[in-house]
VEXDO-257944 format. One record per atom (N, C-alpha, C): atom name; y, x, z negated; residue number from 1; residue in three letters. Coordinates in nm, 3 decimals. Example, Ala and Ser with C-alpha at 12.3 -4.5 7.8 and 13.67 -1.06 7.14 Angstrom:
2
[N, [-0.569, 1.319, -0.780], 1, ALA]
[CA, [-0.450, 1.230, -0.780], 1, ALA]
[C, [-0.330, 1.320, -0.780], 1, ALA]
[N, [-0.225, 1.285, -0.708], 2, SER]
[CA, [-0.106, 1.367, -0.714], 2, SER]
[C, [0.003, 1.290, -0.787], 2, SER]
***
This chain:
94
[N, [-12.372, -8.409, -2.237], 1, UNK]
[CA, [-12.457, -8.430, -2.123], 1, UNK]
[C, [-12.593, -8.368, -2.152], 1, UNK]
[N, [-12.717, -8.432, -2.114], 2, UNK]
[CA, [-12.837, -8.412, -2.138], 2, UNK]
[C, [-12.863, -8.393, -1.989], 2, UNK]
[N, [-13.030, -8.355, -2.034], 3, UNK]
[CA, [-13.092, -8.352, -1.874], 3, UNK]
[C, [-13.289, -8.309, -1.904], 3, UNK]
[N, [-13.345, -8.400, -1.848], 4, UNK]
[CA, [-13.489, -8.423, -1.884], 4, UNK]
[C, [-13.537, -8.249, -1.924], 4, UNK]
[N, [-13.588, -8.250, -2.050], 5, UNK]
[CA, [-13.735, -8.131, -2.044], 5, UNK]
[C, [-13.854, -8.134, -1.971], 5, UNK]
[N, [-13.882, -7.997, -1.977], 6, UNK]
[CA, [-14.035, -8.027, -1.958], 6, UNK]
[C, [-14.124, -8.130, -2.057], 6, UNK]
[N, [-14.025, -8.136, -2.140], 7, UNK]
[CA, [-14.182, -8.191, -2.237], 7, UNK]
[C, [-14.170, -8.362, -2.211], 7, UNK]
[N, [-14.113, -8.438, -2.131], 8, UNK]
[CA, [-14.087, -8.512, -2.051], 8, UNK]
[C, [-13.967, -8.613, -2.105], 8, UNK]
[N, [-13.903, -8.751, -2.058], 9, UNK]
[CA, [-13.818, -8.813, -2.063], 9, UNK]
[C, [-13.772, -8.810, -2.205], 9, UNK]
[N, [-13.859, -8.818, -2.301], 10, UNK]
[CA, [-13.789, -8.852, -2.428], 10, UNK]
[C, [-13.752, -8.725, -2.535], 10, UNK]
[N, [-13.770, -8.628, -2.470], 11, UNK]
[CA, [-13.707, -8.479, -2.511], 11, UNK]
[C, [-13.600, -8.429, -2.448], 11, UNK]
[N, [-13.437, -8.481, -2.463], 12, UNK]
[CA, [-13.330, -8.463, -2.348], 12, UNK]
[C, [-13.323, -8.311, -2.441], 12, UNK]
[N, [-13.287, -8.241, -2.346], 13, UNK]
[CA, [-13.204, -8.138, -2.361], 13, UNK]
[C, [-13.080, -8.128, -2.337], 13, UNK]
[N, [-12.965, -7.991, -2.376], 14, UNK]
[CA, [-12.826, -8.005, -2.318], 14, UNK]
[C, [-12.830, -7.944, -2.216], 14, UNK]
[N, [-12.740, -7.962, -2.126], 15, UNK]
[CA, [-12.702, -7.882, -1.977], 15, UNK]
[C, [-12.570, -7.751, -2.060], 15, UNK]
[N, [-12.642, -7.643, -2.024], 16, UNK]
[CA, [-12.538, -7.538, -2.083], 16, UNK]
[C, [-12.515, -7.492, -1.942], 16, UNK]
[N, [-12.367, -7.490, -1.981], 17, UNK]
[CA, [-12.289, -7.442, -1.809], 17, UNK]
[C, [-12.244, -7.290, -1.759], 17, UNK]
[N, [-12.245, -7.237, -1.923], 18, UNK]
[CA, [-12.127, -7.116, -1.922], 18, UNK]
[C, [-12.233, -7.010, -2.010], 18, UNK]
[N, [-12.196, -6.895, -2.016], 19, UNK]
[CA, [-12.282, -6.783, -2.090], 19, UNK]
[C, [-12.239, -6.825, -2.224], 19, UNK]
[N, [-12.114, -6.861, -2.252], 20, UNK]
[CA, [-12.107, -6.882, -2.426], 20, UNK]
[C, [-12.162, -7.023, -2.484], 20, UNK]
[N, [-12.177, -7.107, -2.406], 21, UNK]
[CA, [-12.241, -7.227, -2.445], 21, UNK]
[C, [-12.365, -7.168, -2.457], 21, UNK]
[N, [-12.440, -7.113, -2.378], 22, UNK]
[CA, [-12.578, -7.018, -2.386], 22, UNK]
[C, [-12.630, -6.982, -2.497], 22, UNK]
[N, [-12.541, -6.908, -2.527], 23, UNK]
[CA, [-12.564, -6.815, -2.608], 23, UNK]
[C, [-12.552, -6.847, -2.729], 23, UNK]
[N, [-12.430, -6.945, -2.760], 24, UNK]
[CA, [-12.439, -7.057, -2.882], 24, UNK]
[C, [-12.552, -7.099, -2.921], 24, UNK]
[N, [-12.608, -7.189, -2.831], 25, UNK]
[CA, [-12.769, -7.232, -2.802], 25, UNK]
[C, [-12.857, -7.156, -2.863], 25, UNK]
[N, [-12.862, -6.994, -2.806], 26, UNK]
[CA, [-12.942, -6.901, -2.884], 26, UNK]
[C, [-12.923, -6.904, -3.015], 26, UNK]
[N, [-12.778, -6.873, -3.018], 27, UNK]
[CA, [-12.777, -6.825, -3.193], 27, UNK]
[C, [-12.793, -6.905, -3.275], 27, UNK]
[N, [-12.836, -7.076, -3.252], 28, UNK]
[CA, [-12.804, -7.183, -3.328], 28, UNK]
[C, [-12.940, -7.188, -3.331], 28, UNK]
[N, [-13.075, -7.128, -3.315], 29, UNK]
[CA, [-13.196, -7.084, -3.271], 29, UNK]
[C, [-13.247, -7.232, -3.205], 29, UNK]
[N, [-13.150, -7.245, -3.131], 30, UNK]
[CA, [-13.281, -7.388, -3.037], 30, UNK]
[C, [-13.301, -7.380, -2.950], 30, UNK]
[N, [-13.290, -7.252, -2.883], 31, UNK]
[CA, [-13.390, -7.211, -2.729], 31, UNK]
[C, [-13.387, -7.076, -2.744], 31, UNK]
[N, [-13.390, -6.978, -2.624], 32, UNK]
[CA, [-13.399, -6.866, -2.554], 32, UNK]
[C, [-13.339, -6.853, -2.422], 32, UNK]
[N, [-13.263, -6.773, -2.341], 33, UNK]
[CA, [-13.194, -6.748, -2.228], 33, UNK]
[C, [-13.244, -6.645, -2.165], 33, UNK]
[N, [-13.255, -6.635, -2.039], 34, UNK]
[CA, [-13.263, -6.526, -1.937], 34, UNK]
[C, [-13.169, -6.494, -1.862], 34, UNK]
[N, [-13.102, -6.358, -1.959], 35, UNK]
[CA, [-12.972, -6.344, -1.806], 35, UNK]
[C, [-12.987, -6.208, -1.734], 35, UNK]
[N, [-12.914, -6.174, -1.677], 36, UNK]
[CA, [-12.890, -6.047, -1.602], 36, UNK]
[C, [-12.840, -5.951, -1.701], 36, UNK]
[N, [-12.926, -5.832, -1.649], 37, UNK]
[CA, [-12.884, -5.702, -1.786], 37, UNK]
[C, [-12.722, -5.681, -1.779], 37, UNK]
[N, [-12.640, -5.704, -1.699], 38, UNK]
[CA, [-12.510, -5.703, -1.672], 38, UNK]
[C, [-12.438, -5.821, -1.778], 38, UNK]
[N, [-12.491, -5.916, -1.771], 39, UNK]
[CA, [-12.412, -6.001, -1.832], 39, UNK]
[C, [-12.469, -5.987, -2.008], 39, UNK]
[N, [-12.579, -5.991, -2.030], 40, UNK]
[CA, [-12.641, -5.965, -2.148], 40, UNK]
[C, [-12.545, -5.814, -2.212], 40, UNK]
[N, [-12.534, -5.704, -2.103], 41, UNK]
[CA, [-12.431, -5.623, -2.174], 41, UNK]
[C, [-12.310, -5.667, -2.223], 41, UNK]
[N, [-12.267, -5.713, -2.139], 42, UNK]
[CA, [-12.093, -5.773, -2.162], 42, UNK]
[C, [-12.060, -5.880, -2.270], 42, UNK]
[N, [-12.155, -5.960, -2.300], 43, UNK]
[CA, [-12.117, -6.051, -2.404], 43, UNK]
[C, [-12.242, -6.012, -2.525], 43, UNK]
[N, [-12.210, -5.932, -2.588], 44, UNK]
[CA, [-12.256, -5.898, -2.734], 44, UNK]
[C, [-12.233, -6.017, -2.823], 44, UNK]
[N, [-12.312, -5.970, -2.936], 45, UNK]
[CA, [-12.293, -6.072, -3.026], 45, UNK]
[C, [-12.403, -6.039, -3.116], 45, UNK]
[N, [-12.292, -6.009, -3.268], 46, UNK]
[CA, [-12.404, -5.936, -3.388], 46, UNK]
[C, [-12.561, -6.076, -3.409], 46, UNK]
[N, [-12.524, -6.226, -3.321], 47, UNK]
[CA, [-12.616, -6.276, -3.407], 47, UNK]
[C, [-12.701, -6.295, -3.298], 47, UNK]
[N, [-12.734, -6.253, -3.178], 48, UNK]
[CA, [-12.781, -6.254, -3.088], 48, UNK]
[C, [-12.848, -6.150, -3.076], 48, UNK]
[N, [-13.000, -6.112, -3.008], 49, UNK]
[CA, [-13.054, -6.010, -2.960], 49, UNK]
[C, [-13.117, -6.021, -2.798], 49, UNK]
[N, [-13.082, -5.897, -2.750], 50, UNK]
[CA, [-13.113, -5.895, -2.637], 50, UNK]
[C, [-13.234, -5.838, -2.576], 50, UNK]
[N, [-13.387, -5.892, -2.520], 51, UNK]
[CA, [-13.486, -5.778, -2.524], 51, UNK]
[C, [-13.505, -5.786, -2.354], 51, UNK]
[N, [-13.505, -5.671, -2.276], 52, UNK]
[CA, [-13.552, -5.642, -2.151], 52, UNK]
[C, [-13.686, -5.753, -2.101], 52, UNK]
[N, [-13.704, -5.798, -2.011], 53, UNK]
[CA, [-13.784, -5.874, -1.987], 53, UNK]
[C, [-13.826, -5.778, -1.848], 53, UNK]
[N, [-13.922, -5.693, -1.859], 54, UNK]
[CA, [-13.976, -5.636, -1.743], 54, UNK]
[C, [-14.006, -5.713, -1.588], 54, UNK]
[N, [-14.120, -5.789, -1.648], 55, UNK]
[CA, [-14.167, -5.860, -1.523], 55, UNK]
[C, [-14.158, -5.938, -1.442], 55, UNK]
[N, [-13.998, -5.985, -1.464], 56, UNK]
[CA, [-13.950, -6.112, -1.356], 56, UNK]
[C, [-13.942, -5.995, -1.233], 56, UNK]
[N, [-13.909, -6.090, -1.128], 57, UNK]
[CA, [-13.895, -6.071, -1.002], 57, UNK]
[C, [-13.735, -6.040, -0.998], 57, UNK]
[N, [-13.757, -5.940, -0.947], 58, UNK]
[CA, [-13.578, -5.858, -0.908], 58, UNK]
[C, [-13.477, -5.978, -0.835], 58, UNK]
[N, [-13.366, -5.976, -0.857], 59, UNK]
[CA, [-13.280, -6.025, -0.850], 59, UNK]
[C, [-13.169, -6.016, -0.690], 59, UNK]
[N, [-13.113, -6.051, -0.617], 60, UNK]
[CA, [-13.026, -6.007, -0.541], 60, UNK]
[C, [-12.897, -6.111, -0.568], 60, UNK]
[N, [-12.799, -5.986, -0.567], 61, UNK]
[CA, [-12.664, -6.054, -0.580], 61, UNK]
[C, [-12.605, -5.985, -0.438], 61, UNK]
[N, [-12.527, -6.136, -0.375], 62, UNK]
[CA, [-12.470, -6.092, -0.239], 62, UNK]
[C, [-12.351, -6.141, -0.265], 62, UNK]
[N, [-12.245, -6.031, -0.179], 63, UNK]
[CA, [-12.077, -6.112, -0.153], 63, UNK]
[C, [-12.066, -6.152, -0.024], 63, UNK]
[N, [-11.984, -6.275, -0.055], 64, UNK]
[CA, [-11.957, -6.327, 0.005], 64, UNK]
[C, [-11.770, -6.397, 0.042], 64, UNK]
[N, [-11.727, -6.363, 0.148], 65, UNK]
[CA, [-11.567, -6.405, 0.168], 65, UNK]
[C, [-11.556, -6.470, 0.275], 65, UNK]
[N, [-11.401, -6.519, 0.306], 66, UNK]
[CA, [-11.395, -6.619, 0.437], 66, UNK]
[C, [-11.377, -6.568, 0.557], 66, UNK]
[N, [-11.405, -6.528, 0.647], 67, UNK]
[CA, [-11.397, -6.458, 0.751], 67, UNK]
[C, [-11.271, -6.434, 0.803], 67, UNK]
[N, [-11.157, -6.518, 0.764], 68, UNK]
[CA, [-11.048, -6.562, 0.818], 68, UNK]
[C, [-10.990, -6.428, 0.741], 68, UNK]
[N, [-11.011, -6.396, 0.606], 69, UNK]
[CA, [-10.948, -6.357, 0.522], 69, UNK]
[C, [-10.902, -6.219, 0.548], 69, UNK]
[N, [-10.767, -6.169, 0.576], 70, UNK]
[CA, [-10.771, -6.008, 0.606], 70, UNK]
[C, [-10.743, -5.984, 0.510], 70, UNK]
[N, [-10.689, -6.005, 0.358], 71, UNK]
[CA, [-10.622, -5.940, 0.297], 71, UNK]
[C, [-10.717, -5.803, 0.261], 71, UNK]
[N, [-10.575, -5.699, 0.263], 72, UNK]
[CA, [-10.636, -5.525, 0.244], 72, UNK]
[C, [-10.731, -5.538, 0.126], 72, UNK]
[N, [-10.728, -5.589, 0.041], 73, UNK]
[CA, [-10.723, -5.634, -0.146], 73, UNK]
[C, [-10.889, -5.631, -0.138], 73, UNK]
[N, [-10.910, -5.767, -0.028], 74, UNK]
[CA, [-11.075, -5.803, -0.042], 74, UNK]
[C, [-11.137, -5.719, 0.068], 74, UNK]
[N, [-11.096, -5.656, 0.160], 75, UNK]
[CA, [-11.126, -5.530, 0.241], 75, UNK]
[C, [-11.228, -5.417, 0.158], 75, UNK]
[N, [-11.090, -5.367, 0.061], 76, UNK]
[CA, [-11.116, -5.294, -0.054], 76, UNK]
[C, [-11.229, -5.299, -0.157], 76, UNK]
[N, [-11.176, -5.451, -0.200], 77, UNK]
[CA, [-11.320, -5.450, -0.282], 77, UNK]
[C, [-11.484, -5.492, -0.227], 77, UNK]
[N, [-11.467, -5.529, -0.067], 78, UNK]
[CA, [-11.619, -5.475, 0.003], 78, UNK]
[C, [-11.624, -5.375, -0.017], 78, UNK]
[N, [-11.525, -5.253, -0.004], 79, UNK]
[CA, [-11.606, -5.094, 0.041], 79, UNK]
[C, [-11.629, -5.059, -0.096], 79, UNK]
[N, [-11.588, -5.096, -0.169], 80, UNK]
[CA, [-11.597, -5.084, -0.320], 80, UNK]
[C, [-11.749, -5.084, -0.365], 80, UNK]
[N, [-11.779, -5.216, -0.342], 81, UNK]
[CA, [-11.933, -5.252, -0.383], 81, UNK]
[C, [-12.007, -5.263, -0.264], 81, UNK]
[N, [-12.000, -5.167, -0.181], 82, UNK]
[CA, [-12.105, -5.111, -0.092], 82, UNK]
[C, [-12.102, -4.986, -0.109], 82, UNK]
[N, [-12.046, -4.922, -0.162], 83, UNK]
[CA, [-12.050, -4.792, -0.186], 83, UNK]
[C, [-12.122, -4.825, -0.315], 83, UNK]
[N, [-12.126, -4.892, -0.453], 84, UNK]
[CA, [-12.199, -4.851, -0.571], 84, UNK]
[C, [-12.319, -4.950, -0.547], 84, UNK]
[N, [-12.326, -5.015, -0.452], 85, UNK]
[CA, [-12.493, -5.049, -0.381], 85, UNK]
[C, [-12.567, -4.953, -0.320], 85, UNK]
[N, [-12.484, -4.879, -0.262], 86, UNK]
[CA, [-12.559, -4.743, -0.190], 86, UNK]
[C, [-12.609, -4.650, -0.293], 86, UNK]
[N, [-12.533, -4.671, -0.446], 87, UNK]
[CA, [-12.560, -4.585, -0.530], 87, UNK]
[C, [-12.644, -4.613, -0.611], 87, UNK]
[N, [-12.695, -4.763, -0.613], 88, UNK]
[CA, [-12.837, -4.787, -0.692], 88, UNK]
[C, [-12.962, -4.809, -0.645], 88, UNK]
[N, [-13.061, -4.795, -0.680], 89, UNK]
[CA, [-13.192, -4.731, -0.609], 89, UNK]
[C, [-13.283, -4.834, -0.661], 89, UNK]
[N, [-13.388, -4.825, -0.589], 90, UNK]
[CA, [-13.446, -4.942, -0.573], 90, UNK]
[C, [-13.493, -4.955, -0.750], 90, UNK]
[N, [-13.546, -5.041, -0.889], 91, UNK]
[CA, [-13.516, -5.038, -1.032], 91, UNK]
[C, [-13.430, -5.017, -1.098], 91, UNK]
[N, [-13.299, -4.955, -1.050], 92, UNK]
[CA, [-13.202, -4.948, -1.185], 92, UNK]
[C, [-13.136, -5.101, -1.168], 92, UNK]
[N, [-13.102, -5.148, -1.287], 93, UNK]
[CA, [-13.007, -5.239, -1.333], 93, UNK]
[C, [-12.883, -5.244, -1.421], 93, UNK]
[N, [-12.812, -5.097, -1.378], 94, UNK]
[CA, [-12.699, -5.114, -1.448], 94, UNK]
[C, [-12.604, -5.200, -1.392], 94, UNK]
***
């Protein structure tokens, strides 16, 4: 599956869906990726390099569940990650 470039109709690119298709991409050197310092940690790779990109615009990640849902399980893991949201301050990105 392709999907138009910028550089217009007759430059298809691939649609990469997943971080390892991504990152394939990278290492096969025919683009560049922007991910989250979280995910850039977690999937290493000796042929890949990862460099901080300062100046994008900060990110928000929100949860979200079904209202219906009581289980204790997903209870838990709200207070979970509201408690280590309370614990990061406005610039860190661990």
């Amino acid at each position: 599956m392709t999907a138009e470039s910028s550089d217009g109709p007759g430059a298809p690119r691939p649609v990469l869906t997943s971080v390892e298709e991504k990152l394939e991409h990278v290492a096969a050197e025919a683009g560049v990726v922007i991910l989250p310092l979280s995910i850039a940690r977690f999937y290493t790779r000796p042929d890949v390099v990862h460099v901080p990109v300062g100046d994008l615009a900060d990110n928000q990640v929100c949860l979200a569940w079904a209202e219906s849902n009581r289980s204790p399980l997903v209870r838990e893991f709200v207070d979970i990650a509201v408690r280590q949201a309370g614990d990061i301050g406005p610039g860190d990105r661990t």
